[in-house]
C-alpha positions as CSV (number, residue, x, y, z in Angstrom):
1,X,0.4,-81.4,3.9
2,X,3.5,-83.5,4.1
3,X,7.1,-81.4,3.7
4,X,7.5,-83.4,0.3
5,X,4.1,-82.5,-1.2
6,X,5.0,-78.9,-0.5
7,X,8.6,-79.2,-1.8
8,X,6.9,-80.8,-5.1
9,X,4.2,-78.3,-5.6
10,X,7.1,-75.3,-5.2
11,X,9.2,-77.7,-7.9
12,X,6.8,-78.5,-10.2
13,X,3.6,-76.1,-10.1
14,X,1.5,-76.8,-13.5
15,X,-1.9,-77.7,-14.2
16,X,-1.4,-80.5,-16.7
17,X,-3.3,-81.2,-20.2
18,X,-6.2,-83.3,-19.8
19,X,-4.6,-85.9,-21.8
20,X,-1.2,-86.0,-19.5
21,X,-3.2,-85.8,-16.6
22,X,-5.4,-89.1,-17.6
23,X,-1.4,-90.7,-17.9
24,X,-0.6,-89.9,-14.6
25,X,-3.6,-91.1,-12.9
26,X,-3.3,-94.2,-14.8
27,X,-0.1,-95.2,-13.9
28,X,-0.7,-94.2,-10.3
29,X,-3.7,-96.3,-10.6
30,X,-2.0,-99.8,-12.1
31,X,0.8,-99.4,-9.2
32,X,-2.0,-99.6,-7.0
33,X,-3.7,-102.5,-8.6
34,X,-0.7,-104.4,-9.1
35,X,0.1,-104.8,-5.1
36,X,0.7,-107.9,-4.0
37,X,-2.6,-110.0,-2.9
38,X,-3.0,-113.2,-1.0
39,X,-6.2,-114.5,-2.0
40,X,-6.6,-117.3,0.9
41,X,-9.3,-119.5,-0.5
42,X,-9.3,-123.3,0.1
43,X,-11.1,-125.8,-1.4
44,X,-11.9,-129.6,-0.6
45,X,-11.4,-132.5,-1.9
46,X,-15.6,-132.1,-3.3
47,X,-14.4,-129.2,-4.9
48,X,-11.3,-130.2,-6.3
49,X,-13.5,-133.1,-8.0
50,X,-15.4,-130.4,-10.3
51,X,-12.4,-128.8,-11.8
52,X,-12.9,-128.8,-15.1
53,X,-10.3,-129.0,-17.6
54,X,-11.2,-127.4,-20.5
55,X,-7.6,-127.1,-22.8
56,X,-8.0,-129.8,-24.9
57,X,-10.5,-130.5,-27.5
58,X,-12.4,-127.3,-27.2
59,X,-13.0,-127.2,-31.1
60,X,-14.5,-129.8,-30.8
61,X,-16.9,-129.1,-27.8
62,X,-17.8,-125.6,-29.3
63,X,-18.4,-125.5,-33.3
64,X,-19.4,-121.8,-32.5
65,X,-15.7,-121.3,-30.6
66,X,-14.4,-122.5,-34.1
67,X,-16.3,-120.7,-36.9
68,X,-14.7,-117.7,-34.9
69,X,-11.3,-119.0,-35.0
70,X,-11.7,-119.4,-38.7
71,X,-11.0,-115.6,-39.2
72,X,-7.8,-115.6,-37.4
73,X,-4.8,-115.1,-39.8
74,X,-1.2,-116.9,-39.3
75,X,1.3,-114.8,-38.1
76,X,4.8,-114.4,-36.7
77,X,5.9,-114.0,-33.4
78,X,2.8,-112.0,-31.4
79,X,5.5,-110.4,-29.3
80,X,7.0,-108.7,-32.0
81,X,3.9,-107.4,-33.7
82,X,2.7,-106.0,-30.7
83,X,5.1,-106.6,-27.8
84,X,7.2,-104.0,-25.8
85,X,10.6,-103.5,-26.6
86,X,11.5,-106.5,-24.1
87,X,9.4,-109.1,-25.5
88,X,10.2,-108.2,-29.1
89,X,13.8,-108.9,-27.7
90,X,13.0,-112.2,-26.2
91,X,11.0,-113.1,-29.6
92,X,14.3,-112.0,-31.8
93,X,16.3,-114.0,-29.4
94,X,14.7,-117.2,-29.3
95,X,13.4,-117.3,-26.1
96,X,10.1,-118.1,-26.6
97,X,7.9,-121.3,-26.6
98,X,5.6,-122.2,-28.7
99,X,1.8,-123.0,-27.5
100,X,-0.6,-122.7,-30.5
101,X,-3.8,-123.4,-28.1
102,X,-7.4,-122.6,-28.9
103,X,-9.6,-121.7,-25.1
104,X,-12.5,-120.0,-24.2
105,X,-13.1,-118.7,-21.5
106,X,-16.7,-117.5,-21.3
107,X,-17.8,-115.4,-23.7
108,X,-13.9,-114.9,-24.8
109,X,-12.4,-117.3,-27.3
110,X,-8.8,-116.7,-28.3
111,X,-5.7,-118.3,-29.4
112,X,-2.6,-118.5,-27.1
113,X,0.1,-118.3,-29.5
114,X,3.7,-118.6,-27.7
115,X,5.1,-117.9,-24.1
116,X,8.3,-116.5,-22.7
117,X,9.8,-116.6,-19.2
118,X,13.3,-115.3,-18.9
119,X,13.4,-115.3,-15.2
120,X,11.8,-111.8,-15.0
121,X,8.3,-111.9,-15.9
122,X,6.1,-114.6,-17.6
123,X,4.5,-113.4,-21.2
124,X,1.9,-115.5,-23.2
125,X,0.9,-114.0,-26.6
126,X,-2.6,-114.2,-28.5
127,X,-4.5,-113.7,-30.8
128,X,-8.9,-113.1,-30.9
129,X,-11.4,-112.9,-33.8
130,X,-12.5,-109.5,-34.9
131,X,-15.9,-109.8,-33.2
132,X,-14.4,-109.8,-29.3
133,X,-15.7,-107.2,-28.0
134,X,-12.9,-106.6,-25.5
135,X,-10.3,-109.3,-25.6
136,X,-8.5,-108.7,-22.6
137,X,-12.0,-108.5,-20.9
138,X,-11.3,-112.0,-19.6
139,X,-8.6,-111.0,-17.6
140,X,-10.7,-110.0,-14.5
141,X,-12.2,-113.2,-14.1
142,X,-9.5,-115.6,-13.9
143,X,-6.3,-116.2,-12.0
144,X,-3.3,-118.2,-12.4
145,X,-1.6,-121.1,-11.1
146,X,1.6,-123.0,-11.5
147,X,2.2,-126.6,-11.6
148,X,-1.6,-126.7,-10.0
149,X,0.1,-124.4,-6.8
150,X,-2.5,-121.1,-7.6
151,X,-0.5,-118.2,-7.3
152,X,-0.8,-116.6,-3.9
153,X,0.7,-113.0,-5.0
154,X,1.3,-111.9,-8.4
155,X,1.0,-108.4,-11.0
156,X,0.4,-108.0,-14.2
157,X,-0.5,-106.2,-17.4
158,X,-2.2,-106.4,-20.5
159,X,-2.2,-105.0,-24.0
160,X,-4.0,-105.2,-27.4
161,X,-3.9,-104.1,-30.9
162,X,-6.1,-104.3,-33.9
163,X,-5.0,-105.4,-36.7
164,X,-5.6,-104.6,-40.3
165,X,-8.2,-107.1,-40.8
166,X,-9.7,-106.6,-37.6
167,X,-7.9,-109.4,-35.5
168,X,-7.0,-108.7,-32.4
169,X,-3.1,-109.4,-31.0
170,X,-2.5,-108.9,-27.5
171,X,0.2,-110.0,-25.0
172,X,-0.3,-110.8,-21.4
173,X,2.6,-110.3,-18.6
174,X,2.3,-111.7,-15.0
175,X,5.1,-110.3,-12.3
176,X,5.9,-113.5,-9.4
177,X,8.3,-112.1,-7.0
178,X,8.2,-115.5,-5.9
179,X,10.8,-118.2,-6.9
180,X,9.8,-120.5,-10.3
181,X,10.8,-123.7,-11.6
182,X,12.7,-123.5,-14.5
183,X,10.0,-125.4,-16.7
184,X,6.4,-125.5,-15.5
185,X,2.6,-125.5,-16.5
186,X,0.6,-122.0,-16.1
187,X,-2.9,-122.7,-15.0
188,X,-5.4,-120.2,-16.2
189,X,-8.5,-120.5,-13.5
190,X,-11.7,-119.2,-12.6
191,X,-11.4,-117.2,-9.4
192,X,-13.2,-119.6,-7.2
193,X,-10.9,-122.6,-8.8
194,X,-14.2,-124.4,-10.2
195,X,-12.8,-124.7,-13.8
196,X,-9.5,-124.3,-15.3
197,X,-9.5,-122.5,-19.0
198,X,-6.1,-123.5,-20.0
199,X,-2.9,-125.3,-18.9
200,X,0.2,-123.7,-20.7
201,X,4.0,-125.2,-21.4
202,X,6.5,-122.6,-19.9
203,X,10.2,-122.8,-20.3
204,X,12.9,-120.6,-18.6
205,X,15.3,-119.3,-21.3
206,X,18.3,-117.1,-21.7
207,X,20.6,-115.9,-18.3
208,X,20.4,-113.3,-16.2
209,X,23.4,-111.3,-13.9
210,X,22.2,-109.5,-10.4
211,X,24.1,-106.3,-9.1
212,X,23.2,-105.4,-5.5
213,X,23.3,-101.5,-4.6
214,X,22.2,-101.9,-0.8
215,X,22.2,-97.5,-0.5
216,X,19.5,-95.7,0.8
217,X,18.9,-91.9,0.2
218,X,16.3,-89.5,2.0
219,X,14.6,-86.2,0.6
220,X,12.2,-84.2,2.7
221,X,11.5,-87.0,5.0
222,X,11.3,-90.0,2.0
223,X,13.3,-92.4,2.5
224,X,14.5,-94.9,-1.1
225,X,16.5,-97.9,-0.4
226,X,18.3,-99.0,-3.7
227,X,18.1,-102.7,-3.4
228,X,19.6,-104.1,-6.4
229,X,19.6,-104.3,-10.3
230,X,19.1,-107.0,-12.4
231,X,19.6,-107.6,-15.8
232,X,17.5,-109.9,-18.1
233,X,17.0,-110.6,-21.7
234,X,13.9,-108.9,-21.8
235,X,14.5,-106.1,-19.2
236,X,16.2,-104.3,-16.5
237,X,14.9,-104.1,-13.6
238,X,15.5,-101.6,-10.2
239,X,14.2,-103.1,-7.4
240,X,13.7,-100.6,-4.4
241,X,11.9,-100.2,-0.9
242,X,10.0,-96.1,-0.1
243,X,9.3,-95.1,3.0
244,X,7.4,-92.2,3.9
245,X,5.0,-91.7,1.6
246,X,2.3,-93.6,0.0
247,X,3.5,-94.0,-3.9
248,X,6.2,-93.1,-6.0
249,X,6.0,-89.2,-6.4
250,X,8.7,-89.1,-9.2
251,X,10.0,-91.2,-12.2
252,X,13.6,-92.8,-12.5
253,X,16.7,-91.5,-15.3
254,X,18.6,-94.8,-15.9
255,X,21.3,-93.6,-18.2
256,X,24.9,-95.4,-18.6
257,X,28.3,-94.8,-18.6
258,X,27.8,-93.4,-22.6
259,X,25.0,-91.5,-22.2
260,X,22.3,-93.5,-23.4
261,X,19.3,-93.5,-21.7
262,X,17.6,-96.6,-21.3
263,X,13.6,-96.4,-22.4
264,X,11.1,-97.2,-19.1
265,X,8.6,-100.3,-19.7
266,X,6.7,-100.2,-16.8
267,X,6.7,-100.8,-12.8
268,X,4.5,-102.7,-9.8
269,X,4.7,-102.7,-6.2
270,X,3.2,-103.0,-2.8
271,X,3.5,-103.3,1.0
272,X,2.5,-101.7,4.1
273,X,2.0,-97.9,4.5
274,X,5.1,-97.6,6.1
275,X,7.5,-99.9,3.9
276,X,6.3,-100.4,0.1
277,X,8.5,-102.4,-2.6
278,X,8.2,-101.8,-6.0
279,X,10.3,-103.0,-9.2
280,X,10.5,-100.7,-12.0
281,X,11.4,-102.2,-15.3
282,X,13.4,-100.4,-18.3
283,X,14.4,-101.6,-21.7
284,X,17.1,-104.7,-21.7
285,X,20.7,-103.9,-22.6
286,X,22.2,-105.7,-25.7
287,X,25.3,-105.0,-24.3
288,X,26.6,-104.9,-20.6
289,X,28.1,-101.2,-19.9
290,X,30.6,-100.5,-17.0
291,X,28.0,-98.5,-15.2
292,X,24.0,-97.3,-15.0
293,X,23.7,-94.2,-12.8
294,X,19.9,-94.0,-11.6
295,X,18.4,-90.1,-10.9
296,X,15.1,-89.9,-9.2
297,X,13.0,-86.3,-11.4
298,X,9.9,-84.7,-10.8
299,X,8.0,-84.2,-13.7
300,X,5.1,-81.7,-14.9
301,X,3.7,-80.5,-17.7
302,X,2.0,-76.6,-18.5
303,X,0.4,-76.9,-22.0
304,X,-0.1,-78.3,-25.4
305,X,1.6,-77.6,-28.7
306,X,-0.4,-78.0,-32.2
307,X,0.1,-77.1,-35.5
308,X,-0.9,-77.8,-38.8
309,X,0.5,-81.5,-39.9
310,X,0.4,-81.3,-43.4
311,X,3.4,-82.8,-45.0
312,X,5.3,-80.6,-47.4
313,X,8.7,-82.7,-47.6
314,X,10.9,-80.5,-45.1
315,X,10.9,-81.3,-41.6
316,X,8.3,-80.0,-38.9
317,X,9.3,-79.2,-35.3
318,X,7.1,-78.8,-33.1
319,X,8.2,-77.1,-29.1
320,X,8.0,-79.4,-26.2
321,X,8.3,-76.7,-23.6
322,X,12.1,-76.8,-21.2
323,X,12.3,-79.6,-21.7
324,X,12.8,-80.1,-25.5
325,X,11.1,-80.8,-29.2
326,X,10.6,-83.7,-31.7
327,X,11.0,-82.6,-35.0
328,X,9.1,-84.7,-38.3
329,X,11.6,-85.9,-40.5
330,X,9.3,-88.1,-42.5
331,X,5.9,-89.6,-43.2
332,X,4.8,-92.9,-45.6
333,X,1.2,-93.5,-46.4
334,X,0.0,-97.0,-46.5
335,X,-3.5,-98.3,-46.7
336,X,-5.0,-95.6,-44.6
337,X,-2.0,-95.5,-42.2
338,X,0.1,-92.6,-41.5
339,X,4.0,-93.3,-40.4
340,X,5.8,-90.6,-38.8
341,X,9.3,-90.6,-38.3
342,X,10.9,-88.0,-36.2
343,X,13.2,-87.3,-33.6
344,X,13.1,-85.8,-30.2
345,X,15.8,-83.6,-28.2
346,X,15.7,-82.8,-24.9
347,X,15.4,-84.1,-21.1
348,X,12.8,-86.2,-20.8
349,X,13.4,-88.7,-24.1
350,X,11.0,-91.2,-23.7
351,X,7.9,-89.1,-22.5
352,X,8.6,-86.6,-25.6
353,X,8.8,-89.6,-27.6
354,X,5.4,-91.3,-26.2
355,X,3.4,-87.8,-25.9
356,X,2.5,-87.2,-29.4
357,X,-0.6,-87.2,-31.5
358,X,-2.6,-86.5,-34.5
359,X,-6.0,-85.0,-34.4
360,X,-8.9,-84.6,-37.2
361,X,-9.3,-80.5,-37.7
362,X,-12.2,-81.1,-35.0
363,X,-9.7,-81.9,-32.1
364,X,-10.4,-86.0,-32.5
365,X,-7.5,-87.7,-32.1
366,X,-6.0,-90.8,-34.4
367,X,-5.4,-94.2,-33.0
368,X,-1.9,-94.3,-32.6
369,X,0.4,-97.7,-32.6
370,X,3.9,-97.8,-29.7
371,X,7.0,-95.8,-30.6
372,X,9.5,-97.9,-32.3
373,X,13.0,-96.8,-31.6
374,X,15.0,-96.9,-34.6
375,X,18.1,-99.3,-34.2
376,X,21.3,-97.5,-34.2
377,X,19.5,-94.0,-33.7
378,X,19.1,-93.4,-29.6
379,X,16.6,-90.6,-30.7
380,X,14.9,-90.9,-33.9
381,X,11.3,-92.9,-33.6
382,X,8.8,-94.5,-35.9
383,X,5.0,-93.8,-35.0
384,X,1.5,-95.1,-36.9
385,X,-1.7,-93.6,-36.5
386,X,-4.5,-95.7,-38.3
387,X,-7.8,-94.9,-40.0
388,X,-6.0,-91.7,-41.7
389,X,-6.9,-90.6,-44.9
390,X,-4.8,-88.9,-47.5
391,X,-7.6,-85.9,-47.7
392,X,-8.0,-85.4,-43.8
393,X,-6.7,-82.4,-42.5
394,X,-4.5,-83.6,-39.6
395,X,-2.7,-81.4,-37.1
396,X,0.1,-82.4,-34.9
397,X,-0.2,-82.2,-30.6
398,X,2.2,-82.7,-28.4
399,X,2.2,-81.2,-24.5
400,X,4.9,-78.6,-23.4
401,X,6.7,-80.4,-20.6
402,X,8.7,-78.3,-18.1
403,X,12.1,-79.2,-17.5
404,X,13.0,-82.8,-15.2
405,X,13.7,-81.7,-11.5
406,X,16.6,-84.0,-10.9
407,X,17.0,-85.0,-7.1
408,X,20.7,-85.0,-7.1
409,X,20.7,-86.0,-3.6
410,X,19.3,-89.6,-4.2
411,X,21.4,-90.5,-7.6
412,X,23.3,-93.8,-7.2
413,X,26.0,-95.3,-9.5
414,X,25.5,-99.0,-10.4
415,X,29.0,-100.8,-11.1
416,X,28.3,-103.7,-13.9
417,X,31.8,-104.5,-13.9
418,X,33.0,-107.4,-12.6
């Protein structure tokens, strides 16, 4: 067993909730899906002669593909109904371009509603009818080009909701570490290049500043070089190099020179087994601060709070363990929707914040929507769990996390000034 491994079973020794555990595993799991590839496939000029272009007209050439568009409602911006908090940023700011194209791909038909490339990652919202079975199913049959180039290394993620009628909205996210043009097409492709599904307008929008850190730390034989951090409309993003073990082992405190700490969005990376880069992305700042100070913490978590969730108008406060507690300050019922608002104390914010649901008096939980921060309040969150009727009996869970093990040793201050 490595030095580190031991250090980290002395520092955080808990068996974690079934439900946490899943988390973990999960995110582990997309940081190892998201390294870079290089596909290496060439095709002819035979071929490239049986592309098929199949972005224009597609109405037309499926009246099945439209009596299923039929059902799908007009909406607003697809990033702010279902986005993270970066792309509902990009959204509010104007940043996005609109696409409004019908494809199918497949068995998948959907509507790609807008796009939104800031120079950090590209976005592409859209929308599918209530019958897709899974409409992000597509995503593991395709890839992506620009300008007709197909992309030789890129990441990405994917996310759905339902909506009240059934629709699905979903956004897509692609990470190129490699340089863009400022405007170009996306190509969306079959693996083997033989058709392409889609060809989509993308526009660079909005400014970005990049702050170089060039410090390296070491604990128990792991080694982080701090590379830099850039700032973006839509996030901000830590880009750093681990050597000496095979993933990330602890999560990242990015807090500035007030206090606030900025909310993670998510991370990729890849390399060799002995040199491995990864970018971690946290919410965008509205303002610049003088300073972001970045703590590596081990996290763990030994158990799971519940208690009876019936609303009686005073607040309910449930224990997160060291580390903290959300209290219930507030609940609306609409349509067979349950809002909670409540606020969280402790250490580890975001995780507190994320880490809470409502189960059925059998132990089944809710579907549960993304906590929305609520402007001007660093702390206090808005949460909605569907499919909840007035008469269930619902009881609150959340797990009891043990307090962050900060690694002192490997904190670096960021200087934005300047």
């Amino acid at each position: 067993m490595e030095k580190w491994e031991r250090e980290l079973n002395h520092l955080v020794n808990a068996s974690l909730p079934e439900q946490v555990d899943r988390r973990i595993h999960l995110t582990l799991d997309q940081l190892k899906r998201t390294r870079k590839k290089s596909f290496g496939l060439r095709f002819g000029t035979t071929a490239a002669a049986a592309v098929l272009v199949l972005s224009f007209g597609l109405t037309a050439l499926s009246p099945a593909f439209a009596e299923a568009m039929k059902s799908i409602p007009v909406i607003g911006s697809v990033f702010e109904l279902v986005g993270d908090v970066g792309t509902k940023r990009g959204s509010q700011l104007n940043l996005t371009t609109n696409v409004g194209r019908q494809i199918q791909i497949d068995d998948y038909a959907m509507t790609i509603t807008e796009s939104l490339y800031d120079g950090s990652s590209i976005s592409l919202g859209l929308i599918a009818p209530a019958d897709a079975k899974d409409p992000m199913g597509f995503v593991k049959d395709v890839t992506f080009s620009v300008d007709g180039k197909r992309l030789p290394s890129f990441s990405g993620g994917a996310s759905t909701k339902i909506l009240d009628d059934g629709t699905y909205a979903g956004t897509l996210s692609l990470h190129v570490d490699d340089p863009l043009p400022d405007v170009f097409t996306l190509g969306i492709l079959s693996r083997d290049e033989a058709a392409i599904y889609a060809k989509i307008p993308v526009e660079r929008k909005g400014e970005n500043q990049l702050f170089a850190i060039a410090q390296t730390g070491t604990w128990n034989d792991v080694e982080v070089e701090y590379e830099d951090m850039a700032l973006y409309p839509t996030s901000t993003k830590l880009s750093f190099r681990l050597r000496g073990t095979d993933s990330p082992f602890w999560e990242f405190k990015v807090q500035d020179d007030q206090g606030r700490v900025l909310q993670p969005i998510g991370g990729h990376g890849g390399g060799t087994s002995d040199d491995k880069h990864f970018v971690y992305d946290f919410e965008p700042l509205e303002t610049v601060p003088e300073s972001l100070t970045i703590t590596p913490y081990l996290v763990g978590s030994d158990s799971t709070t519940r208690i009876d969730g019936e609303w009686k108008g005073t607040p309910i406060t449930l224990s997160q363990g060291k580390a903290g507690s959300v209290t219930v300050v507030d609940q609306k019922f609409e349509d067979d929707n349950l809002t909670l608002t409540y606020e969280v104390e402790g250490e580890r914010l975001f995780e507190q914040a994320n880490e809470i649901w409502l189960e059925d008096e059998k132990g089944k939980p809710f579907d549960k929507g993304t906590p929305i921060r609520i402007q001007g309040r660093d702390h206090r969150y808005q949460l909605t769990f569907s499919n909840v009727r007035k008469t269930d009996s619902v009881f609150l869970s959340t797990p009891r996390f043990n307090a962050p093990v900060y690694l002192e040793e490997l904190a670096v201050v960021v200087d934005l000034e300047g």
